[in-house]
VOBA-1610 file (N, C-alpha, C; in pm, whole numbers, padded with zeros to 5 digits, always signed):
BEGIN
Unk+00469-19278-08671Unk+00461-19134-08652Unk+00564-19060-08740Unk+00689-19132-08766Unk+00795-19066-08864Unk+00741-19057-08968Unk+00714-19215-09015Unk+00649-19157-09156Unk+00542-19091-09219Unk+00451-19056-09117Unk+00363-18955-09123Unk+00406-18819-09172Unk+00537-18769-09034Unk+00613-18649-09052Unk+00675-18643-09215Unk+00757-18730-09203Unk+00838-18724-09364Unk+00728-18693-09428Unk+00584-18749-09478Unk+00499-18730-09578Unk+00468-18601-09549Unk+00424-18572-09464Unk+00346-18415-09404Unk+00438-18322-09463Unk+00621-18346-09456Unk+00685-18256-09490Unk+00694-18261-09651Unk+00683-18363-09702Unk+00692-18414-09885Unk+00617-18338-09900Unk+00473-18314-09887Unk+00360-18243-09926Unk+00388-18107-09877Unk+00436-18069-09818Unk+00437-17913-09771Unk+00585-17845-09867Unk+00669-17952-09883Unk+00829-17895-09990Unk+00753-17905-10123Unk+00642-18016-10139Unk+00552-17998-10316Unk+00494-17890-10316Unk+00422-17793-10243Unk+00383-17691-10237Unk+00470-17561-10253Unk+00567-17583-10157Unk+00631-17435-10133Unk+00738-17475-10285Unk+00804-17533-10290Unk+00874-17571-10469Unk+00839-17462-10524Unk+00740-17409-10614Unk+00709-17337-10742Unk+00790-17199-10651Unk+00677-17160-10572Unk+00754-17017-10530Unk+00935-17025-10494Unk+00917-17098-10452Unk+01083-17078-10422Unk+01212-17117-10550Unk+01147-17147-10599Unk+01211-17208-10741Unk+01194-17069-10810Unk+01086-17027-10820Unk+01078-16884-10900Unk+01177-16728-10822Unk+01138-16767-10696Unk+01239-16670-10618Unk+01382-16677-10655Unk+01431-16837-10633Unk+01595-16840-10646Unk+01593-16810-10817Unk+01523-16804-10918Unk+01558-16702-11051Unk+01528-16601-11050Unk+01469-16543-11003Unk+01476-16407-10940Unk+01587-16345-10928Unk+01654-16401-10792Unk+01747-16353-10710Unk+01917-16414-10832Unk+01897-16502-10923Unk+02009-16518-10958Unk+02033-16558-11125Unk+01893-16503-11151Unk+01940-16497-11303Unk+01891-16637-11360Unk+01892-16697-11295Unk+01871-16884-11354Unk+01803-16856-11501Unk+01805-16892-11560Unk+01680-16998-11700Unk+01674-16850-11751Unk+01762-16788-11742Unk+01751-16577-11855Unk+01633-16495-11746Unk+01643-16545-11659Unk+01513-16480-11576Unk+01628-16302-11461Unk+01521-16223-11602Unk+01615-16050-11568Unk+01601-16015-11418Unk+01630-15903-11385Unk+01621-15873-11227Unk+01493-15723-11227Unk+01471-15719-11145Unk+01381-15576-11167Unk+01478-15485-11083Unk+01479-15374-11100Unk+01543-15228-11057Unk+01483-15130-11040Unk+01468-15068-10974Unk+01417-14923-10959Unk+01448-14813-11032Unk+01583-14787-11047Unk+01679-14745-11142Unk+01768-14806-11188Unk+01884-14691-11263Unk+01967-14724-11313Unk+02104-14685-11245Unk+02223-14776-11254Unk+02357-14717-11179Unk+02369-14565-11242Unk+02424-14499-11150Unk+02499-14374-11139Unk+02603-14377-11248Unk+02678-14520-11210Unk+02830-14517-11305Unk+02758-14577-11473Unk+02789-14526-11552Unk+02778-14582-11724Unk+02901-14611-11761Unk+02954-14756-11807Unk+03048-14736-11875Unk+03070-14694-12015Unk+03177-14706-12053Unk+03204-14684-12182Unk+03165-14797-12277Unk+03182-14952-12204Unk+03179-15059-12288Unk+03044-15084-12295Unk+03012-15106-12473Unk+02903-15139-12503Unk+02864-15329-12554Unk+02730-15321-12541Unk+02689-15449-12551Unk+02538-15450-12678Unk+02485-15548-12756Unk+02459-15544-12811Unk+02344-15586-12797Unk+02151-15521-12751Unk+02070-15630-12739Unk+01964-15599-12849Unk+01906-15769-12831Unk+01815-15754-12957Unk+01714-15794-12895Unk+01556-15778-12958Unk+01456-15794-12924Unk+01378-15924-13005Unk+01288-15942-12942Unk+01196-16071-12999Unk+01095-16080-12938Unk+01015-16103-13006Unk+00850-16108-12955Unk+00791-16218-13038Unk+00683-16300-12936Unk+00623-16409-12987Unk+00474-16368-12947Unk+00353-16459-13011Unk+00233-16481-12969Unk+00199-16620-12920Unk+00112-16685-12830Unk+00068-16802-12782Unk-00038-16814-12931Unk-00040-16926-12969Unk-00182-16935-13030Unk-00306-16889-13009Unk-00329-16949-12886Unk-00459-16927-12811Unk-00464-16777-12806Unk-00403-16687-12846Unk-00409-16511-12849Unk-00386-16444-12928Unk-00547-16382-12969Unk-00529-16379-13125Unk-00493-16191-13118Unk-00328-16166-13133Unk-00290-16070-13133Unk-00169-16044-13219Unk-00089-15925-13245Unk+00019-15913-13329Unk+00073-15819-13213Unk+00235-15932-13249Unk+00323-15806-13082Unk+00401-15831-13170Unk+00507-15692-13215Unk+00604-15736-13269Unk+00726-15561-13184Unk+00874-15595-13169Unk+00956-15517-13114Unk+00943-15383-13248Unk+00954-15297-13185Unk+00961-15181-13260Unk+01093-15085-13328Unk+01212-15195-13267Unk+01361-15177-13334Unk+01391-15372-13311Unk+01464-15382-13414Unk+01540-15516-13429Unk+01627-15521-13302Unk+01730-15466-13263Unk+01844-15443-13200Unk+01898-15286-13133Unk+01936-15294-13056Unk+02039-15171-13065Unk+02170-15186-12936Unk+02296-15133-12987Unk+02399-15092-12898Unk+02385-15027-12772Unk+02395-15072-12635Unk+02388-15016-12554Unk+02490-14982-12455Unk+02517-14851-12366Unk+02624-14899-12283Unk+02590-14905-12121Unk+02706-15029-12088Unk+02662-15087-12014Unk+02637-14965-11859Unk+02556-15029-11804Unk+02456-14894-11673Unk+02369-14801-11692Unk+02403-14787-11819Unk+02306-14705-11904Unk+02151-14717-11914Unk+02059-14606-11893Unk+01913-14632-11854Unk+01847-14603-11997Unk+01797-14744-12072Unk+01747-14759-12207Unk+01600-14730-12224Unk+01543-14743-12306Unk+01417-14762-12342Unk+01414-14828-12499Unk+01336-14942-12500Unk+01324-15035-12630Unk+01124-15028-12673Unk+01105-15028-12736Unk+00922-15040-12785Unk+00877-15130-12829Unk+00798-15202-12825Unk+00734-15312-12863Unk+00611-15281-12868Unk+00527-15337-13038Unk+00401-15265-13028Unk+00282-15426-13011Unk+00182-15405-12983Unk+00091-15501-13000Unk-00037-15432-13040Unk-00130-15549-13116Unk-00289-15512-13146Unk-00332-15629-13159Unk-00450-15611-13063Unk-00584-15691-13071Unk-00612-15751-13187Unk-00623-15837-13282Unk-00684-15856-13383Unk-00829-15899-13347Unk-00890-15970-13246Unk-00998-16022-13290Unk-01121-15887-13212Unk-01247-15977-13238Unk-01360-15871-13205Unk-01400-15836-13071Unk-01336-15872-12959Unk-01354-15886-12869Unk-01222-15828-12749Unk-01244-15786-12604Unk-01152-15747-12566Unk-01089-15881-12499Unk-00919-15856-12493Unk-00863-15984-12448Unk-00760-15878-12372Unk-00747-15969-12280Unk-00620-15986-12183Unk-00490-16031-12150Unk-00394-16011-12203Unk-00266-16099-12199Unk-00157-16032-12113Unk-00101-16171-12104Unk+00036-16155-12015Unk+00123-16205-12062Unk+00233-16110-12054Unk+00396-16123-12141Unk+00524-16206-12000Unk+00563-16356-12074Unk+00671-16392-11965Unk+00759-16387-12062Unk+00894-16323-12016Unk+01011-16318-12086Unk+01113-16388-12053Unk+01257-16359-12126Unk+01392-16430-12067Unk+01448-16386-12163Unk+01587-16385-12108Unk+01729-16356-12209Unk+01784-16443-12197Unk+01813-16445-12356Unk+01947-16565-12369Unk+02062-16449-12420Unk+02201-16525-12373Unk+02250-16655-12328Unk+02193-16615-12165Unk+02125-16748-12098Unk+02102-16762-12010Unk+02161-16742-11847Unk+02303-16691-11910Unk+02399-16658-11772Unk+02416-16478-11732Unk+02378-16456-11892Unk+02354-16274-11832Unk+02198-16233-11797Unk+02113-16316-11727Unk+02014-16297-11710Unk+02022-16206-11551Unk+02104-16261-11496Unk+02166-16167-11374Unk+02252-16027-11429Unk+02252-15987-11529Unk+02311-15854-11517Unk+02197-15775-11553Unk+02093-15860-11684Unk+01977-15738-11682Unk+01897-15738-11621Unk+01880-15595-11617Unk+01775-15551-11514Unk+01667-15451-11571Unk+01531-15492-11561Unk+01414-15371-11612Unk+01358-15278-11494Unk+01371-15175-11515Unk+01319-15046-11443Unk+01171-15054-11421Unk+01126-15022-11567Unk+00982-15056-11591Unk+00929-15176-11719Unk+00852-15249-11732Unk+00813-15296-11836Unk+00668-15336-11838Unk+00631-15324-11927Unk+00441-15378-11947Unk+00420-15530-11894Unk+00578-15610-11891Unk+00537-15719-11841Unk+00514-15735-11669Unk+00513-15655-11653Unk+00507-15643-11469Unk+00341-15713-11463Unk+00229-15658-11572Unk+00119-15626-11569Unk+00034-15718-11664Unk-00104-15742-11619Unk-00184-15826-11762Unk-00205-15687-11814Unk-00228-15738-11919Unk-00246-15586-12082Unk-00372-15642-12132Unk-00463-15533-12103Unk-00591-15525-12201Unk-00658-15498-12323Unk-00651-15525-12389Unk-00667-15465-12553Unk-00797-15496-12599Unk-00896-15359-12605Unk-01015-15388-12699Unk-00943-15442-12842Unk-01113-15431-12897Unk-01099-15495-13014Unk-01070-15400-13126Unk-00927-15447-13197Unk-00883-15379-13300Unk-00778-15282-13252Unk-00742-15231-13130Unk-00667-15157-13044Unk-00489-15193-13053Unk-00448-15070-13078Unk-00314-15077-13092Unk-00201-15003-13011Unk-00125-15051-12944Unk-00040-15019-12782Unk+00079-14993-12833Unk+00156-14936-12755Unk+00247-14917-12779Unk+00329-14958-12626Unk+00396-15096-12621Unk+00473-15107-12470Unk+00635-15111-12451Unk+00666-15005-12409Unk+00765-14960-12366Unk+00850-15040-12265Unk+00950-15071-12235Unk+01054-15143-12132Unk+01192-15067-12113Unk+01184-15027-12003Unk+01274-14952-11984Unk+01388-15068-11862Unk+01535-15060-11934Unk+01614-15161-11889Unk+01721-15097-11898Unk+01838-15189-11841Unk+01956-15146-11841Unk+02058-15296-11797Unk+02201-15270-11872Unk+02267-15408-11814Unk+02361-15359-11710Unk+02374-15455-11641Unk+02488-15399-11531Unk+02646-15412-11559Unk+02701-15288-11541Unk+02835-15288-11603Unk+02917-15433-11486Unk+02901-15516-11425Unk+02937-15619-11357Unk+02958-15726-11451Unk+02901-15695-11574Unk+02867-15851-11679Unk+02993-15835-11739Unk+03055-15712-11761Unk+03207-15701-11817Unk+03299-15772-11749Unk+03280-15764-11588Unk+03425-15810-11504Unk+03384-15962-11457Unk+03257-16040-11507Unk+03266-16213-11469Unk+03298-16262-11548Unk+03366-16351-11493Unk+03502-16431-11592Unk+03398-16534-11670Unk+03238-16537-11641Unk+03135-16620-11687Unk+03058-16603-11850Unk+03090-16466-11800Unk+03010-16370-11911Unk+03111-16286-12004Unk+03234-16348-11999Unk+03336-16271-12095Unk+03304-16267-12240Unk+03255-16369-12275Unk+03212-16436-12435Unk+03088-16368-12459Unk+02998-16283-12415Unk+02862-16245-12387Unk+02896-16143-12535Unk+02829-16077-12592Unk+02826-15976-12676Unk+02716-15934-12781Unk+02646-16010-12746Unk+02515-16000-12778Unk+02400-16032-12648Unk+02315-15995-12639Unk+02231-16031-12534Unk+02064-16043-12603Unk+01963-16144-12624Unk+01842-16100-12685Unk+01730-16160-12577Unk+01666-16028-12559Unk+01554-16004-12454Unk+01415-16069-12521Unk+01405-16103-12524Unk+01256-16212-12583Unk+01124-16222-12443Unk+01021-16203-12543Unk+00856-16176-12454Unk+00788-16289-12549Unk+00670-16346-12488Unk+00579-16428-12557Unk+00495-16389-12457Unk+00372-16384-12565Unk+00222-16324-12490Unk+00122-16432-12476Unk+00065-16437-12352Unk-00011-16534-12369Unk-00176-16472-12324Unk-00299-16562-12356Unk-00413-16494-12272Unk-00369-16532-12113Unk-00447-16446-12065Unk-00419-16446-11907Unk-00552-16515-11833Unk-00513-16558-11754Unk-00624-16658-11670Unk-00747-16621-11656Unk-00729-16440-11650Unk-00852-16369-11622Unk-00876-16287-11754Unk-00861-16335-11833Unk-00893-16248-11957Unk-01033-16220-11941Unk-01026-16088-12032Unk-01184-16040-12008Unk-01290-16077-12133Unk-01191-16119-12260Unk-01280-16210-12356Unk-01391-16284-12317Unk-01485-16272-12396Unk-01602-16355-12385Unk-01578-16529-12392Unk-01622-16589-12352Unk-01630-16734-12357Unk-01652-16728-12475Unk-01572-16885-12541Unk-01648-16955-12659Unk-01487-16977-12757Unk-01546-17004-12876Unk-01452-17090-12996Unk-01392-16955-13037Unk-01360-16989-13169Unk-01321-16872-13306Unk-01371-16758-13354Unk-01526-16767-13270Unk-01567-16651-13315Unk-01555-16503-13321Unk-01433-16553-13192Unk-01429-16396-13198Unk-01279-16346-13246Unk-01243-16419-13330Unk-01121-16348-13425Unk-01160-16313-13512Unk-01075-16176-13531Unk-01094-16093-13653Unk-01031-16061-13748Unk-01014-15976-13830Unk-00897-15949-13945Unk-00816-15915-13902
//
């Protein structure tokens, strides 16, 4: 009867794992994984920090995402906005979803996004060109951990992938375009 229980419970901790593994980076920054916010602090400091952007494509998604500034100076509490554009290349409408992370991987707990397109799958007819906005901010807290003293650059990175439910048509290559 024990070892029944132990198994019953093995199989029920293999299950619950993913979510709770994704929660505790959530809640603490793990693997560059940012925080979401509603807003931004009240207090701004003076001290600034430096982030840069990066954008990737999956193969399997035949699109062009690229950040719409390299970098910029920010200060810390401060409520930003960065652009990142994407377009459809092929003939058909597709669906993608953006998972991100910041490296270095220990200030993933100070940033925090307000709003970003990655909350959401993104639809793009064919040939269609977006413009997605992320509105973020770092928390002036990343100045006073004795973890994150060395920090001075921070780069926010997205890779797009198709999404499970893309609305693309079935099939091969055919439907990429110029």
């Amino acid at each position: 009867m024990s070892c029944v229980a132990v198994v019953g419970g093995m199989v029920g901790l293999a299950y619950a794992s993913v979510p709770l593994y994704k929660l505790f980076c959530q809640v603490t920054g793990f693997g560059g994984t940012t925080q979401v916010a509603h807003e931004a602090p009240v207090d701004v400091s003076e001290k600034t920090i430096k982030i840069r952007f990066n954008a990737d494509v999956n193969s399997g998604l035949h699109w062009q995402f690229k950040p719409d500034q390299r970098e910029m100076t920010v200060k810390l509490g401060q409520d930003n906005l960065a652009h990142y554009t994407a377009e459809n290349m092929s003939v058909h409408p597709i669906t993608g979803q953006a998972v991100y992370n910041v490296t270095p991987l220990k200030a993933g707990q100070y940033f925090s996004k307000i709003a970003c397109f990655c909350f959401d799958e993104q639809t793009l007819e064919p040939g269609q060109r977006v413009d997605m906005p992320v509105s973020f901010y770092v928390d002036p807290a990343i100045a006073e951990d004795i973890n994150t003293q060395d920090v001075k650059t921070i780069t926010l990175s997205y890779t797009f992938y198709k999404a499970e439910s893309s609305v693309e048509a079935p099939g091969g290559n055919e439907d990429q375009g110029g």
